[in-house]
NUKOLBA-308175 format. One record per residue (C-alpha): residue in three letters; x, y, z. Coordinates in steps of 0.02 Angstrom, whole numbers, plus 32768, in hexadecimal, padded with zeros to 4 digits. Example, Ala and Ser with C-alpha at 12.3 -4.5 7.8 and 13.67 -1.06 7.14 Angstrom:
BEGIN
ALA82677F1F8186/SER82AC7FCB8165/
END
This chain:
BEGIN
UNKED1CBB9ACD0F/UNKEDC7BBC1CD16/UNKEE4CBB40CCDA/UNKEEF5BB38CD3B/UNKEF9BBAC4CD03/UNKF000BA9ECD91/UNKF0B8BA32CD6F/UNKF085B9DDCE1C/UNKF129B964CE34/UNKF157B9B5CEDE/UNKF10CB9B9CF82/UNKF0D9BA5DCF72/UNKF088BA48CED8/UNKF03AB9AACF08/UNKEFF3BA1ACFAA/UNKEFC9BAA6CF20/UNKEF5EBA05CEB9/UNKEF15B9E8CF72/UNKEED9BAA6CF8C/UNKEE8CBAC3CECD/UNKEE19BA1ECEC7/UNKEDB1BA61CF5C/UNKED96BAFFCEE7/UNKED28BB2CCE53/UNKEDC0BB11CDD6/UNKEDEBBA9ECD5F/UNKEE8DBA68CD87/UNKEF17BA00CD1A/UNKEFA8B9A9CD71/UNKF058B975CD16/UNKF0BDB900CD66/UNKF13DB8A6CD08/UNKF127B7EFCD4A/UNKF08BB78FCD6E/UNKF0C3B778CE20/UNKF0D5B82ECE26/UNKF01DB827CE01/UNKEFF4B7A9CE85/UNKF035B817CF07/UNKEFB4B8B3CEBC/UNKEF09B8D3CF16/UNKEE61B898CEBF/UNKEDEDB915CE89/UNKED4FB926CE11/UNKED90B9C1CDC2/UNKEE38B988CDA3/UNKEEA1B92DCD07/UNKEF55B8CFCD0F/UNKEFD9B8DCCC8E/UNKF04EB84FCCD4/UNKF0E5B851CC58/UNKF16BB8C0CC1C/UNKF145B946CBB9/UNKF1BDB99ACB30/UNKF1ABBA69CB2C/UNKF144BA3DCA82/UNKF0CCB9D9CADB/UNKF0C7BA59CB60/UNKF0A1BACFCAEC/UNKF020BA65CA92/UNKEFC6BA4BCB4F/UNKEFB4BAEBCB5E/UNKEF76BB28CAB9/UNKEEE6BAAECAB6/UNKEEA0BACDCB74/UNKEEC8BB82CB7C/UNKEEE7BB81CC2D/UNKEEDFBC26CC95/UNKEF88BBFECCF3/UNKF00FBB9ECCE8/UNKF06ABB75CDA4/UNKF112BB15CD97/UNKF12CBACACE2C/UNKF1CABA5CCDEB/UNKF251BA2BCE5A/UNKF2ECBABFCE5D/UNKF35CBA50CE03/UNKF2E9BA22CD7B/UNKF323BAC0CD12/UNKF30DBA6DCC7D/UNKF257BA47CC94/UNKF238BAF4CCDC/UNKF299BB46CC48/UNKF216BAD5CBC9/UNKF179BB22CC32/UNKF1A0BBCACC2B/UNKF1CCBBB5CB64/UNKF126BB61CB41/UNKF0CFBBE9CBA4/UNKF129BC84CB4C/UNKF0FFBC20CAA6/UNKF032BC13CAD3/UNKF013BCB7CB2C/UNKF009BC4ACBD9/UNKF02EBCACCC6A/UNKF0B4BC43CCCF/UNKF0C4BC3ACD9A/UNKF15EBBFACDEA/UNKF153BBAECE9C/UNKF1FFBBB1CEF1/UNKF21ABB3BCF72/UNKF266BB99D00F/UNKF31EBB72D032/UNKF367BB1BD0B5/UNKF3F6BB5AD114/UNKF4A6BAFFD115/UNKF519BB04D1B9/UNKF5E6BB54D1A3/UNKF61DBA9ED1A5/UNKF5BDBA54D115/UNKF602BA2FD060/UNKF5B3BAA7CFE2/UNKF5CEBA7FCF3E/UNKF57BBAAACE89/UNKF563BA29CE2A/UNKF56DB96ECE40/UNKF61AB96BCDE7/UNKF656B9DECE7A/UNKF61BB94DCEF9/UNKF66CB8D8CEA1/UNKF717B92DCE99/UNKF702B954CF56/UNKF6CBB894CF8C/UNKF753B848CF28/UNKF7D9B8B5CFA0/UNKF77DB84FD034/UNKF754B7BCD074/UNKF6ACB767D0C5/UNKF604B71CD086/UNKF594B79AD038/UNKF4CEB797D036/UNKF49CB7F8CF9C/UNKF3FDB84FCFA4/UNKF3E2B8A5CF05/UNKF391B828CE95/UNKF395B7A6CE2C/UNKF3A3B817CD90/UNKF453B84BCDD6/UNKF4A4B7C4CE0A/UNKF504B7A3CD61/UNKF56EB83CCD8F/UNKF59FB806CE2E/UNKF5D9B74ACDCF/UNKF698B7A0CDC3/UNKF6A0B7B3CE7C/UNKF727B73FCEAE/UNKF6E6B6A0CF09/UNKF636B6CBCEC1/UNKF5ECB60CCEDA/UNKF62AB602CF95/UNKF617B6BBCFC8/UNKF590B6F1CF96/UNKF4D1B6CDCFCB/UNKF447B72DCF6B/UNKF39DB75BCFB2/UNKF316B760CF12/UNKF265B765CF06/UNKF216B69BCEFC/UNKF1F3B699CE3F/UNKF233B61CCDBF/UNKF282B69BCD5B/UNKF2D8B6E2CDE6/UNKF32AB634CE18/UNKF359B61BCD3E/UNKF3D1B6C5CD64/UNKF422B680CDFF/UNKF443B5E2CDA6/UNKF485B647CD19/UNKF4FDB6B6CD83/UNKF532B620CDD0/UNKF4EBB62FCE80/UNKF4E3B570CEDF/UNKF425B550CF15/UNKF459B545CFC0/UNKF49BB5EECFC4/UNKF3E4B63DCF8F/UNKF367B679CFE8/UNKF2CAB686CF89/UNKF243B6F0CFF4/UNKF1D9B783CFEC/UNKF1FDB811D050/UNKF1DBB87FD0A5/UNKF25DB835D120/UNKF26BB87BD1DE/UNKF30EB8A6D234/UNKF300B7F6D287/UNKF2E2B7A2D1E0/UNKF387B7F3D187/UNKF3F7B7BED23C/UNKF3AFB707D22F/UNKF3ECB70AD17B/UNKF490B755D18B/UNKF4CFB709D222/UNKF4ABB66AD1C8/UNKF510B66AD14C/UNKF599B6D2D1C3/UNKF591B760D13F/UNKF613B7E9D140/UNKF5B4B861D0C0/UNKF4FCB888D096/UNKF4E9B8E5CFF5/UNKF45BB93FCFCC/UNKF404B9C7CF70/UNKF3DFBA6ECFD0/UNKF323BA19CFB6/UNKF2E6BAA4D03D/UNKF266BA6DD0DB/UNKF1DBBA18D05C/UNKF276B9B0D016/UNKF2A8B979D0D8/UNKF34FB9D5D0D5/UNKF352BA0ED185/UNKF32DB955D1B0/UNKF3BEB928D156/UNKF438B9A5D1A3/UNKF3F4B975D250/UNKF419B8BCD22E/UNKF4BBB8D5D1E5/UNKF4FCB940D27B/UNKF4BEB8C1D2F5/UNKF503B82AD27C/UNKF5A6B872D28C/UNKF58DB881D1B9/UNKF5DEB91BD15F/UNKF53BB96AD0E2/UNKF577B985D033/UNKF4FFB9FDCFEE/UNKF4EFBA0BCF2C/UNKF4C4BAD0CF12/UNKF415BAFDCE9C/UNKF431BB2FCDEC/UNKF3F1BBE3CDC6/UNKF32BBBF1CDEE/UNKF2AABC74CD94/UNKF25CBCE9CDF6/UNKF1BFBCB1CE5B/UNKF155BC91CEF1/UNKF151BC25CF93/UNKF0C0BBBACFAC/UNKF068BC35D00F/UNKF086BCB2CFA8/UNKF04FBC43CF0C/UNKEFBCBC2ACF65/UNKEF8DBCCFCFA4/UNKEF96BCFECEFE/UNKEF25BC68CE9A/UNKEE8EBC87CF24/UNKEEB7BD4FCF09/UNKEEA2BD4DCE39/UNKEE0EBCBECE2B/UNKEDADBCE8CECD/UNKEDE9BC40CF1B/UNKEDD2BC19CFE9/UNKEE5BBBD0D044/UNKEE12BB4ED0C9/UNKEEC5BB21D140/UNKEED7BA86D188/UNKEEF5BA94D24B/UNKEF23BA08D2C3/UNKEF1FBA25D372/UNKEF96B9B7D3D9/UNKEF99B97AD470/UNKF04BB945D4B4/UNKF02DB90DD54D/UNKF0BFB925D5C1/UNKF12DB96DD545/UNKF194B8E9D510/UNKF197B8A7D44D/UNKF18AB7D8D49F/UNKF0E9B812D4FD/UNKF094B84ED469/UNKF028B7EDD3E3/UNKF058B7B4D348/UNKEFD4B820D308/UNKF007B8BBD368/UNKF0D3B8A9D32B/UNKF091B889D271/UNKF02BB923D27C/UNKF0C1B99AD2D0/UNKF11CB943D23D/UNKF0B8B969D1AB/UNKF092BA28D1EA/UNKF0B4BAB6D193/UNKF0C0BB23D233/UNKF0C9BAF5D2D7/UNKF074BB5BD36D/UNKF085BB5ED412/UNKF0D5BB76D4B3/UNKF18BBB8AD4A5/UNKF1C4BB06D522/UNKF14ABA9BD4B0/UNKF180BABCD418/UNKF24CBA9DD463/UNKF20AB9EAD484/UNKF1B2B9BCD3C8/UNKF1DFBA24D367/UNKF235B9DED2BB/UNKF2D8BA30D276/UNKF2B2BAD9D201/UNKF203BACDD227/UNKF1ADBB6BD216/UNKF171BB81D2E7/UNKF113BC16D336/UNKF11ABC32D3F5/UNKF06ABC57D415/UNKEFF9BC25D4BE/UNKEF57BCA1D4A5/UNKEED4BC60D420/UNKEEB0BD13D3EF/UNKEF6ABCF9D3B1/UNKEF76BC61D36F/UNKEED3BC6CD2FE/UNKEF1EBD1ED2C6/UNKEFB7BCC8D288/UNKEF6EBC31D234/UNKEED9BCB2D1CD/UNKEF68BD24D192/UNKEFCDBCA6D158/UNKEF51BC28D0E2/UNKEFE6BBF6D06E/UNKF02CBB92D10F/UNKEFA3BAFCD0F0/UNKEFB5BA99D183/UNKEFD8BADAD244/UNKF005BA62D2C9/UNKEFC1BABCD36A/UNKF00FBA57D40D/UNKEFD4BA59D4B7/UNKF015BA0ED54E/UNKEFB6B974D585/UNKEF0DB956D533/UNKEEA7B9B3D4C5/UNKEE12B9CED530/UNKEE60B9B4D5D0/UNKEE65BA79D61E/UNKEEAEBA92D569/UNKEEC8BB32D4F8/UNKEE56BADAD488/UNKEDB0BB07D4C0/UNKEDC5BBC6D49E/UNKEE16BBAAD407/UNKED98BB42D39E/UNKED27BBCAD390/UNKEDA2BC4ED33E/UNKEDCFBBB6D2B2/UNKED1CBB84D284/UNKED5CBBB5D1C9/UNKEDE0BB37D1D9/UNKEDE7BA6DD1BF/UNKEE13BA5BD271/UNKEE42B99DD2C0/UNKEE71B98DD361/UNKEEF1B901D39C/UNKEEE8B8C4D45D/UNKEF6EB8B4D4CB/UNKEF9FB86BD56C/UNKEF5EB8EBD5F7/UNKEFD3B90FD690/UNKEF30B8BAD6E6/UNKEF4DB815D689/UNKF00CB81ED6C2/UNKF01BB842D760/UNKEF97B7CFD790/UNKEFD4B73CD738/UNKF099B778D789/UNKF036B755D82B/UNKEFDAB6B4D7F2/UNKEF25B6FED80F/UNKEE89B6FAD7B3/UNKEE4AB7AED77B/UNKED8EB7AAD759/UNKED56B7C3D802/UNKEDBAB86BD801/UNKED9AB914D7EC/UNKEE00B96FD797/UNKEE12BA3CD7C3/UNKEE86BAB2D75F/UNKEECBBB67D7D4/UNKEF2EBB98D72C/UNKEF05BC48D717/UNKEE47BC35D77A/UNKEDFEBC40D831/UNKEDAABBA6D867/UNKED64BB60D90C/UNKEDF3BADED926/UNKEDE0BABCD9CD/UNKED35BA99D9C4/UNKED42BA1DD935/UNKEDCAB9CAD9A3/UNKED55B9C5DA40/UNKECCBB96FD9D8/UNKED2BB901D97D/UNKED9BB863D989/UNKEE16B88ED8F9/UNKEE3CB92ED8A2/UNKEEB7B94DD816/UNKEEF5B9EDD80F/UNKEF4ABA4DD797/UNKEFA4BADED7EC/UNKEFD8BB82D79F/UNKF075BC0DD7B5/UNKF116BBEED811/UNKF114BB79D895/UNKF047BB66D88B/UNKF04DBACAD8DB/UNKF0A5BB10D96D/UNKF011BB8BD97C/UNKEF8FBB0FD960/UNKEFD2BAABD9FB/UNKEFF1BB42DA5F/UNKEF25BB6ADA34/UNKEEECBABADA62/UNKEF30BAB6DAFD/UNKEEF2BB5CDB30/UNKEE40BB0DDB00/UNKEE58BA97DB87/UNKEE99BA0DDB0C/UNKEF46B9EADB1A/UNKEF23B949DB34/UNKEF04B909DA94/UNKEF87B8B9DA25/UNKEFC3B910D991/UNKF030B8B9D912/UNKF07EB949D8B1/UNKF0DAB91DD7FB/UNKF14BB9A5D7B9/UNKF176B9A5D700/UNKF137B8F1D6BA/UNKF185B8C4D641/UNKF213B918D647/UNKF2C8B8DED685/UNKF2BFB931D711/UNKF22BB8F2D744/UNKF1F9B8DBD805/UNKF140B8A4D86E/UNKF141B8D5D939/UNKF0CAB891D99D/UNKF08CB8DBDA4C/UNKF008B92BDAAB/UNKEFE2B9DDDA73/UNKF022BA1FDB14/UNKF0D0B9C0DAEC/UNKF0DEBA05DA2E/UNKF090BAA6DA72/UNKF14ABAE1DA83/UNKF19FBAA7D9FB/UNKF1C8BB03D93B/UNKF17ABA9FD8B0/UNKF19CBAD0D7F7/UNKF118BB13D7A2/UNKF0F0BA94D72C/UNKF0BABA1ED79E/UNKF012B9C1D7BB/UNKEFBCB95ED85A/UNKEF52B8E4D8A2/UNKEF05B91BD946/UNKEEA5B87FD9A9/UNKEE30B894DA25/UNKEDF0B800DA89/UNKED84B86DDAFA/UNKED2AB8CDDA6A/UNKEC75B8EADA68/UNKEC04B934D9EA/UNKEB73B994DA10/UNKEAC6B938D9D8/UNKEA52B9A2DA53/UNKEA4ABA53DAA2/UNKEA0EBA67DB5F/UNKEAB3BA5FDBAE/UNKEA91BA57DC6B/UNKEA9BBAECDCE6/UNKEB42BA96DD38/UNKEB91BA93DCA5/UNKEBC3BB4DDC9E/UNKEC0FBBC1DD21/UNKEBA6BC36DD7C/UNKEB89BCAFDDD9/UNKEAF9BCE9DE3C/UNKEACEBDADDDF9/UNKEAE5BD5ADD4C/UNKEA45BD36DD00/UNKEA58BC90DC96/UNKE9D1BC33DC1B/UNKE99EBB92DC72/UNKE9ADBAE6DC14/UNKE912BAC5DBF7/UNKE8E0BB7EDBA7/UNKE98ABB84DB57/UNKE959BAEEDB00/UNKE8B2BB2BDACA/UNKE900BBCBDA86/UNKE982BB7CDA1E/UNKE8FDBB12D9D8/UNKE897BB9DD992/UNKE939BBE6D944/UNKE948BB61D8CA/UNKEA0CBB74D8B3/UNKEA6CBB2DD839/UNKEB2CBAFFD858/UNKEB60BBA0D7E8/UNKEB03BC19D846/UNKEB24BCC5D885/UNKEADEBCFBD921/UNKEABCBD86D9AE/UNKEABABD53DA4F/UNKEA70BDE5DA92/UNKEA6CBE01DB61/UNKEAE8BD68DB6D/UNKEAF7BD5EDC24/UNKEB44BCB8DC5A/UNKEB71BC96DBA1/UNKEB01BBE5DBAF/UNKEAA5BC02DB28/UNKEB37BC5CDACC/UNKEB9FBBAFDAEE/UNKEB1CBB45DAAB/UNKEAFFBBB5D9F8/UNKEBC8BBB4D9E9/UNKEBBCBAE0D9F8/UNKEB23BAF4D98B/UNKEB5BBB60D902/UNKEC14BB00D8E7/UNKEC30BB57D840/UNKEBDEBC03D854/UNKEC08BC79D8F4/UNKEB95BCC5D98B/UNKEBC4BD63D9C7/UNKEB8BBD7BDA93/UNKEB67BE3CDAAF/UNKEB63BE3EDB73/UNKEB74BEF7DBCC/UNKEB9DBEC5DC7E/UNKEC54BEC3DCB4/UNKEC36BE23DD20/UNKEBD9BDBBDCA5/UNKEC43BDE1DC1F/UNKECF3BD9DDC7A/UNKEC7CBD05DCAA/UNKEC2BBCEFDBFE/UNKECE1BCFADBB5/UNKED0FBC63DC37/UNKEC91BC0ADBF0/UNKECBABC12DB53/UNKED66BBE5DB68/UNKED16BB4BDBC1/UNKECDEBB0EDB30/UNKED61BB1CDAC6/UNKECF5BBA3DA46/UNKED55BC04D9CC/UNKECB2BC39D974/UNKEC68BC8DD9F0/UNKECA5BD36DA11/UNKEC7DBDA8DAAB/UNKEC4CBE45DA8E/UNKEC3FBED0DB2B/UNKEBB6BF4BDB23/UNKEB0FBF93DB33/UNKEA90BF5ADA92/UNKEA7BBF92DA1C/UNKEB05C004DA08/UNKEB88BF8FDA2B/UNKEB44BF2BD99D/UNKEB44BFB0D906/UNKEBF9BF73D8D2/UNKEBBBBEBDD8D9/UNKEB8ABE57D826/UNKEAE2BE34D80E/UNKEAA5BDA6D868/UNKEA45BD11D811/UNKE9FBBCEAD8D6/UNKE9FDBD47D97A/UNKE9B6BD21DA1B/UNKE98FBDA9DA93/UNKE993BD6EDB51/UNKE9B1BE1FDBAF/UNKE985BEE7DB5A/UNKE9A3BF47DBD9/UNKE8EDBFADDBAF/UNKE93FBFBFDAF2/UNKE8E3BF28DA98/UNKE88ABF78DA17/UNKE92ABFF2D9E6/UNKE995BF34D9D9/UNKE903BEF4D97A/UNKE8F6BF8DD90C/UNKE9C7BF72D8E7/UNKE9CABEA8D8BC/UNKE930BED1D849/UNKE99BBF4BD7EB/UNKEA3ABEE1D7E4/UNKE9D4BE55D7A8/UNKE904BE69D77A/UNKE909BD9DD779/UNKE94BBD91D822/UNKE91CBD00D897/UNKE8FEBD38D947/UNKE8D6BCDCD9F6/UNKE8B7BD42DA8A/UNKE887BD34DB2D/UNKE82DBD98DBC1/UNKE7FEBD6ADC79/UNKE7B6BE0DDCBE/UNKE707BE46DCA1/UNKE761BEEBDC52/UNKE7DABE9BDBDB/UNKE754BE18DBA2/UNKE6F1BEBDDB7F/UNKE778BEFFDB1D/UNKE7AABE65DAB4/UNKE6E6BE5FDA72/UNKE6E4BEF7DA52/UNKE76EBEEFD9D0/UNKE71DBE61D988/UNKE6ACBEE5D94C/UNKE70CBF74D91E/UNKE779BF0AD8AA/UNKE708BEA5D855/UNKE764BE0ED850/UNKE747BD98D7BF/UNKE729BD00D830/UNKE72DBD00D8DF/UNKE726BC76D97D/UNKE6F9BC9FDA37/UNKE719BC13DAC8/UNKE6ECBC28DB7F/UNKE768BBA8DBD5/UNKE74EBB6CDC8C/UNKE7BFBB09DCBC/UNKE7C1BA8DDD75/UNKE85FBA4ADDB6/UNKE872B99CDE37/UNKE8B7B9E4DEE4/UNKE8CEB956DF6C/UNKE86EB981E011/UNKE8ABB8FFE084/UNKE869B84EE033/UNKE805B8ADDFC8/UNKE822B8F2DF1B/UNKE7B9B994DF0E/UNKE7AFBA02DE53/UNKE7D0BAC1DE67/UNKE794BB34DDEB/UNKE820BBB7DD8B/UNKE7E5BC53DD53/UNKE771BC39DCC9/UNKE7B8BC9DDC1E/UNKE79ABCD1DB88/UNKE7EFBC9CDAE3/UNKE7C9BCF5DA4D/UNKE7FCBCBED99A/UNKE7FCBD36D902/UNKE84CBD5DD854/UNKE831BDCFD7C3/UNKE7F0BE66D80C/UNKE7EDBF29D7CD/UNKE863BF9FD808/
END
């Protein structure tokens, strides 16, 4: 197995520690402190040299394990150490890997300076507090600053020998802060507007040593940044690169760690703790660019991505990145991103954070319950809103494109529903944020932006829970043949639909039975191939009746008008015009599993319907002879007339 040394006293080489334990290796990791060792990863296949080393004792380590590679992953102003590593490699035949840290980038109005003697000279030509951030083991040189014990407050890691050199270089207990980093921007404001600091000096300690948080703090504390330059560095690789190359020359996998966010509205006070700490801790951040404006921390690596083919591109070409934060608006399986991306990161170690969804706000902005409601998404799809309106007391709606909402009003009151309420919110969350409440015939009018979201209640909805509408129920006319109730119910019986279906209405007529498979099939669509002028205007009246956006209209002679149609999962055949079995022959080939219902009343077309059964050898196959008698009222009396008796034939799976 191969044997790897890593000088792990950094983030990244702690993250390097964290990669290489999951991996056949056997891995040994120098830090110089044992609290530098408390803050490594545990692992099986991994040993801890917690002290200082001399480059003899480097060079003694290395002679006696004969490691394959050497990475030093030192701070950039530990020269000395990284000087002593590459000397005890050259002197053992080790081959040495440096891992730069990436450099952070200073604005025209900072301090640069090179050495902590130049910060010194400069801060004794000023005046102010000062919060040092560049260690304990430096604080000595900053003793001859003028005013040292009441200027200056030092930030240094919470260890007793830490504490020993700010007592030594004279620093007063209440002008220490002993913590562990890393520290956010909000973290380095609370700290220097406490002590009303003028300066912040630092190290350029790059994004893994939280410079840009410093800068941002410092420009929003009103603090000049004194930045101490680095001292020379050898050549070497970024962490990516360092690890491109380890899983490259010893075979190695790279697993990444991706967290996708939810962020609710948008806002960094609407998110979880989990969800900020996650953003925080990211490598690279992906998303949406409005998103990634809103939590986005300073210098963090970001990619503007929406599509998943995109975003799992990204995050498989660049392994070396270790963790990606992936943010979403609202909630992580609410109508969320999410659910096509999973699949393309199945080789990741993906977690997923919830968020608040623009469901959860708006209804708790109006002070309603939600779990009654159905929620429906138009963002880039078709659906049958009108319908789930009509059959329903409360629909949330998430609307898509500019001004959507308008449309979706203008829609529902063309349905016949402007009646019902519709509470519209328009960028929660945000500042500018807004809810309008009216009818849908009052908002029908009006310009919403397009990141809005609404409640549409309906105290006169009804859902379907039988077929058999009755005859008065639909317009009609009398040359237009329509399906009875009590036949149409019998039919769509036999069809054994399911809500997703697709379906022919074939001879459509009235459109009754075309009205009842569109309230049947919510989720799925019925297409109603009629070829007479008349009944097609009525059928479309019908339709429009009934508020059904998944039932489309189709004018023309079967079965040619349905060639151009997708296959059907069910069709019902009411009227052939003499062309039954060439309609029959057509669904057969645009689907062998086809379900079919049809229907004859005359001696011939009862003839013909039989006779397909045979030619087409249908798999399974049902015949019903339906008489049905009706109540008329002959003076006191109540006497039943008889309707044509018909025929209603059920097949599927025949041969073509």
């Amino acid at each position: 197995m191969y044997k790897l040394c890593i000088f792990a006293g950094t983030t990244e080489g702690r993250k390097l520690v964290e990669f290489l334990i999951t991996q056949p290796l056997f891995v040994t990791a120098c830090v110089a402190t044992e609290y530098g060792e408390t803050l490594l990863p545990e692992g099986e296949n991994m040993t801890v040299s917690a002290h200082r080393m001399t480059r003899g004792e480097m060079a003694q380590l290395f002679s006696r394990e004969g490691f394959d590679l050497v990475v030093d992953a030192t701070h950039p102003y530990a020269s000395v150490v990284t000087e002593n590593i590459c000397a005890a490699c050259e002197e053992t035949g080790t081959e040495y890997l440096r891992l730069l840290r990436s450099s952070g980038k200073a604005q025209e109005d900072d301090i640069l300076v090179p050495d902590i003697a130049g910060a010194v000279d400069y801060l004794n030509t000023q005046e102010g507090n000062i919060l040092l951030t560049t260690g304990s083991k430096e604080l000595k040189a900053f003793s001859r600053l003028e005013g040292f014990s009441q200027r200056v407050y030092a930030r240094v890691l919470p260890m007793m020998e830490s504490l020993e050199l700010c007592r030594d270089a004279g620093v007063q207990p209440s002008h220490i802060f002993a913590m562990q980093g890393p520290f956010t921007r909000q973290m380095n404001l609370a700290m220097l507007e406490s002590i009303q600091a003028k300066f912040l000096v630092t190290k350029e300690s790059g994004g893994a040593g939280g410079f840009a948080e410093k800068l941002a703090s410092a420009r929003e504390a009103g603090a000049k940044l004194v930045i101490i330059g680095r001292p020379p560095q050898v050549e070497g690789m970024d962490f990516e690169q360092v690890v491109n190359e380890i899983c490259s020359r010893f075979g190695l996998t790279w697993k990444s760690k991706v967290t996708i966010v939810g962020i609710g509205p948008g806002s960094l006070d609407a998110m979880t703790n989990q969800a900020r700490q996650a953003i925080r801790h990211a490598t690279c951040l992906i998303g949406a660019g409005r998103m990634l404006q809103a939590v986005a921390e300073p210098g963090q690596e970001i990619l503007e991505a929406i599509s998943p083919e995109k975003i799992s591109e990204f995050i498989h070409n660049h392994p070396g990145c270790r963790e990606f934060a992936v943010v979403m608006s609202g909630d992580v399986g609410f109508f969320s991103g999410t659910k096509k991306l999973l699949p393309l990161l199945e080789d990741c170690q993906v977690t997923l954070e919830p968020g608040l969804s623009s469901l959860v706000c708006l209804c708790a902005k109006l002070g309603v319950s939600y779990e009654d409601v159905l929620p429906v998404s138009l963002h880039g799809r078709n659906h049958n809103l009108a319908a789930d309106v009509a059959r329903n007391p409360r629909v949330f709606v998430l609307a898509g494109g500019e001004n959507g909402m308008g449309r979706i009003c203008q829609d529902l009151t063309k349905a016949g529903l402007g009646q019902v309420l519709v509470s519209v919110g328009q960028q929660l969350g945000y500042p500018e944020e807004s809810i309008v409440t009216g009818s849908a015939q009052e908002l029908a009018e009006q310009t919403f932006h397009s990141l809005s979201v609404a409640l549409v209640e309906n105290e006169k909805a009804c859902r379907t829970v039988s077929c058999g509408l009755p005859d008065d129920a639909f317009l009609r006319e009398e040359k237009v043949p329509m399906t009875k109730s009590e036949v149409r119910s019998v039919c769509l019986s036999k069809l054994e639909l399911k809500d997703t279906s697709l379906v022919w209405d074939i001879g459509a007529g009235t459109g009754s039975v075309s009205v009842e498979l569109g309230r049947l099939c919510e989720k799925g669509h019925v297409y109603a191939i009629e070829q007479k002028e008349s009944a097609v205007a009525l059928l479309q009246e019908n339709c429009r009746r009934f508020a059904l956006e998944n039932l489309t209209v189709v004018p023309g002679k079967a079965p040619e008008a349905c060639e151009d149609l997708p296959a059907p999962t069910h069709a019902f055949i009411g009227g052939s015009s003499g062309n039954l079995r060439q309609i029959i022959r057509l669904l057969l080939e645009k689907n062998p599993n086809v379900r079919i219902v049809a229907t004859a009343i005359s001696l011939e077309s009862q003839a013909e319907l039989t006779q397909c059964l045979k030619e087409f050898a249908f798999e399974w196959e049902e015949v019903v002879s339906l008489s049905v008698a009706k109540a008329r009222k002959a003076g006191s009396y109540h006497l039943m007339t008889g309707l044509n008796p018909i025929l209603i034939v059920a097949m599927q799976g025949g041969r073509v």
